[in-house]
GUVOKOL-560027 format. One record per residue (C-alpha): residue in three letters; x negated, y, z negated. Coordinates in steps of 0.2 Angstrom, whole numbers, plus 5000, padded with zeros to 4 digits. Layout:
residues N
ALAXYZ;...
end
This chain:
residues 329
UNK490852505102;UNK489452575093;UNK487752515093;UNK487952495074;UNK489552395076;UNK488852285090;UNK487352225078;UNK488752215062;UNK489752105076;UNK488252005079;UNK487651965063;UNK489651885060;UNK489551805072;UNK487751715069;UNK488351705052;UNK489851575060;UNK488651485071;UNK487451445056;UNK489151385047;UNK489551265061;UNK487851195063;UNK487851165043;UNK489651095043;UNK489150955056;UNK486950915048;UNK488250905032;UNK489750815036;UNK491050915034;UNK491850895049;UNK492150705047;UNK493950645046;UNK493750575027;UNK492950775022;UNK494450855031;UNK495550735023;UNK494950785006;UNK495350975010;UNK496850955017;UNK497650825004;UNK497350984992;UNK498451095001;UNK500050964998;UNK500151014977;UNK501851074979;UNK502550914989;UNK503250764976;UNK502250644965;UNK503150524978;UNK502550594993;UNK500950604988;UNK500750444983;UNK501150364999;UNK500350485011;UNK498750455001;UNK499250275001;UNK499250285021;UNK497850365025;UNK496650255012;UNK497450095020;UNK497850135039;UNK496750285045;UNK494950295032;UNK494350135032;UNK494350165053;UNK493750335054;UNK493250415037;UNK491250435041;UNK491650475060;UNK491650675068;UNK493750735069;UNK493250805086;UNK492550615092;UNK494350535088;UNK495350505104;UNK497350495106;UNK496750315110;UNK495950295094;UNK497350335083;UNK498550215094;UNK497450055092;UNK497450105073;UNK499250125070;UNK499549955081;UNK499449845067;UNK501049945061;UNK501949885079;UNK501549735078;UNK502249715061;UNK503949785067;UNK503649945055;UNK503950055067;UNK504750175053;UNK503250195044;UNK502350215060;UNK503350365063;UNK503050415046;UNK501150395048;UNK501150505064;UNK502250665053;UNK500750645043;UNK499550645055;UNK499950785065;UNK500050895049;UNK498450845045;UNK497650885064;UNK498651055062;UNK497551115047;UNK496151045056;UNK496651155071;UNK496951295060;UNK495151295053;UNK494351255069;UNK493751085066;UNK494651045084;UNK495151125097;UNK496751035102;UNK497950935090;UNK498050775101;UNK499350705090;UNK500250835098;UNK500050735113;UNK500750565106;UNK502450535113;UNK503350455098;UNK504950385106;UNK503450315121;UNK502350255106;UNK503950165095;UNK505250105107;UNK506850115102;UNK507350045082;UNK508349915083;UNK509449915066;UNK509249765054;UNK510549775041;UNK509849695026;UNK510449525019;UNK511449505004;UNK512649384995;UNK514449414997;UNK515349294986;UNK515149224966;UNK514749064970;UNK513149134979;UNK512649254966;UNK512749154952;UNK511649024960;UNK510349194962;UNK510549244944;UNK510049074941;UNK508749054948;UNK507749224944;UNK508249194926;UNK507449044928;UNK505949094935;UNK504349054929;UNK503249174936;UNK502749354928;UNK504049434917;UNK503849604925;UNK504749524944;UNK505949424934;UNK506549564923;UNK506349684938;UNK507249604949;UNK508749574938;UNK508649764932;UNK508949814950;UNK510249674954;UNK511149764936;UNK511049944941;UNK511249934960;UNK509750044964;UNK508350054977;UNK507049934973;UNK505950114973;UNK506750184960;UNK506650024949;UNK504950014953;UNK504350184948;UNK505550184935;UNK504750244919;UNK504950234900;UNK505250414895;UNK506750414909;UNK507750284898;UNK508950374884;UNK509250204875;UNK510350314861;UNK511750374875;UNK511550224889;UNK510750324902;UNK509450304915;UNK508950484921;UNK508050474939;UNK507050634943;UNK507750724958;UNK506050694966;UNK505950524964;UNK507850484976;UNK508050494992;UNK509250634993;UNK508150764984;UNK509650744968;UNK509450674952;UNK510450554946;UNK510950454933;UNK511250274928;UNK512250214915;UNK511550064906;UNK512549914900;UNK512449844884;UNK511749684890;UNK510349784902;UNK509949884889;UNK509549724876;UNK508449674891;UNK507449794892;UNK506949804873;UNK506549644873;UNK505749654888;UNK504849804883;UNK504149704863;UNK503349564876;UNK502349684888;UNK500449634887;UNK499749814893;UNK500549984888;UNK501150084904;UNK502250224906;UNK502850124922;UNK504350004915;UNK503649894930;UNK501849904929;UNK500849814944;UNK500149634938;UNK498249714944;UNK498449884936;UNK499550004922;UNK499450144931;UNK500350084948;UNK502149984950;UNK502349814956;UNK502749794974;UNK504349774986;UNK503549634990;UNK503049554973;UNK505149524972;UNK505249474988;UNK503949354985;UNK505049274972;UNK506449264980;UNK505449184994;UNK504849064979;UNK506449014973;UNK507048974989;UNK508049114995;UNK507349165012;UNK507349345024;UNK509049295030;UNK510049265014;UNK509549395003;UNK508349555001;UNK507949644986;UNK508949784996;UNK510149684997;UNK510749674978;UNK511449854981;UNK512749774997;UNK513349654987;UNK513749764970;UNK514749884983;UNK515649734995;UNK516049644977;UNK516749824968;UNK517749884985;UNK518349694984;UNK518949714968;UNK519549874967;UNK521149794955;UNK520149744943;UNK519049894939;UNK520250024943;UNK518950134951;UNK518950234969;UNK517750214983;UNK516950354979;UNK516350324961;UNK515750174970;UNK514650274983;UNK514150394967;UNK513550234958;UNK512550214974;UNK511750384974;UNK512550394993;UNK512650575001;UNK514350655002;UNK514450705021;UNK515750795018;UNK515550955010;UNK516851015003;UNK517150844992;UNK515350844989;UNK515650994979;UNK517150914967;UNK515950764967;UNK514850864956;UNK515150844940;UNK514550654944;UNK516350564936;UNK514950484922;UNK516450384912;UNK517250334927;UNK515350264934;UNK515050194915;UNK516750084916;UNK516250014933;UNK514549964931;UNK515049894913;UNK516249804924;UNK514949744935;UNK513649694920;UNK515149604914;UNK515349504929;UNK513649454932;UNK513449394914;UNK515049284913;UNK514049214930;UNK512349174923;
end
């Protein structure tokens, strides 16, 4: 090496040391500054996605270690703050946490805030046991599911859980996709719900045919909303976030229905055990019944001829099922 090369090599590298001390006197190595660059790097993961890792690390991780140096967090550290998760029994979104944990101490890595990714380190399966799996509750029989409609009809609480509740009990789908569920994905003109690939769970759109009787719901529902929000379900505190899981369970908790009788979750076990009950009386297959249900084709071959989505025949069976549950209530 040259001499002139040695003293252009030695002002880079005093150049990186000033960097460092001037990163640390100005805080840029804390865990909330990292954060902030490293949230900015997910722009081309879903709305969804971001939502709840941002969601994660305000609630679980920043209000623990936001102001404290990255390189002063220990592997024991992140345990004790992901504990309140354990002991919960949401070992699932533990799990989750932890993915997005160790992407984040991989861009820390990358750009030498640490020198080891100690989530890395962290033995999932060690950390979260082995999942035991809860089905979810749910009402097999009219007798029960009249009583249910009843009783969130009758509710006396907010209008956004009431009419939420009984618009995922009418279309059979995730409580999350009700949830976010948003005006300008409703075609009230052709009776169709359009859901945004990125919004369902299998990265496909899909589409929801609305019943008359769902569909006179909404619009009235829709002439009696207080604040204006694109949400269709906008949170009781704010417009711009949904109501909760929780906020229906709540209710259902309220109107007597505990854990063990029925879930939210659950309104989508019993539309498929009361349609592939009744398969007489709709003349539809088990596998309109799983399309209706947004389930994933394993098979790919039939996945294929499941493409064109069999619209009518899904229309006649959830019209079938709307008509069931009104001659109930």
């Amino acid at each position: 090496m040259s001499l002139a090369e040695a003293r252009e090599k030695r002002n880079e590298l005093k150049k990186q040391i000033i960097n460092k001390e001037y990163a640390k006197e100005s805080g840029a190595d804390t865990f909330k500054a990292i954060f902030k660059e490293w949230i900015k790097t997910k722009s081309k993961i879903s709305d969804k996605q971001l939502f709840w890792i941002n969601r994660r690390f305000e609630t679980l991780l920043l209000p623990k270690f936001e102001n404290i140096r990255i390189k002063d967090i220990s592997r024991k550290d992140i345990i004790n703050a992901l504990s309140v998760l354990l002991v919960d029994e949401k070992q699932e979104t533990a799990k989750k946490v932890l993915g997005a944990l160790n992407s984040f101490y991989k861009f820390a890595l990358l750009h030498e805030y640490v020198e080891h990714n100690i989530i890395a380190d962290i033995d999932k399966n060690t950390l979260i046991g082995k999942q035991n799996v809860r089905h979810y509750a749910y009402f097999k029989d009219e007798k029960e599911l009249k009583n249910l409609i009843t009783a969130i009809k009758g509710y006396f609480g907010d209008n956004r859980v009431r009419v939420c509740a009984l618009f995922m009990l009418y279309t059979a789908v995730r409580g999350e996709n009700a949830r976010f569920a948003t005006w300008d994905e409703i075609d009230f003109k052709n009776s169709v719900w359009k859901i945004p690939a990125n919004k369902m769970k299998n990265g496909k759109s899909h589409e929801v045919f609305l019943s008359e009787s769902v569909k006179n719901m909404l619009l009235k529902y829709k002439q009696n909303l207080p604040l204006q929000s694109e949400l269709v379900f906008p949170s009781v505190k704010s417009n711009i976030r949904p109501i909760s899981d929780n906020t229906v369970r709540s209710m259902l908790r309220n109107l007597g229905f505990n854990n063990d009788m029925i879930t939210p979750h659950g309104f989508r076990a019993t539309f498929s055990t009361i349609a592939h009950e009744r398969l007489d009386e709709h003349k539809q297959s088990s596998d309109v019944i799983e399309l209706c249900l947004a389930h994933v084709e394993k098979n790919k071959v039939k996945d294929a001829y499941n493409h064109a989505k069999n619209l009518k025949q899904r229309a006649v069976l959830m019209q079938w099922w709307s008509d069931l549950l009104d001659g109930l209530s």
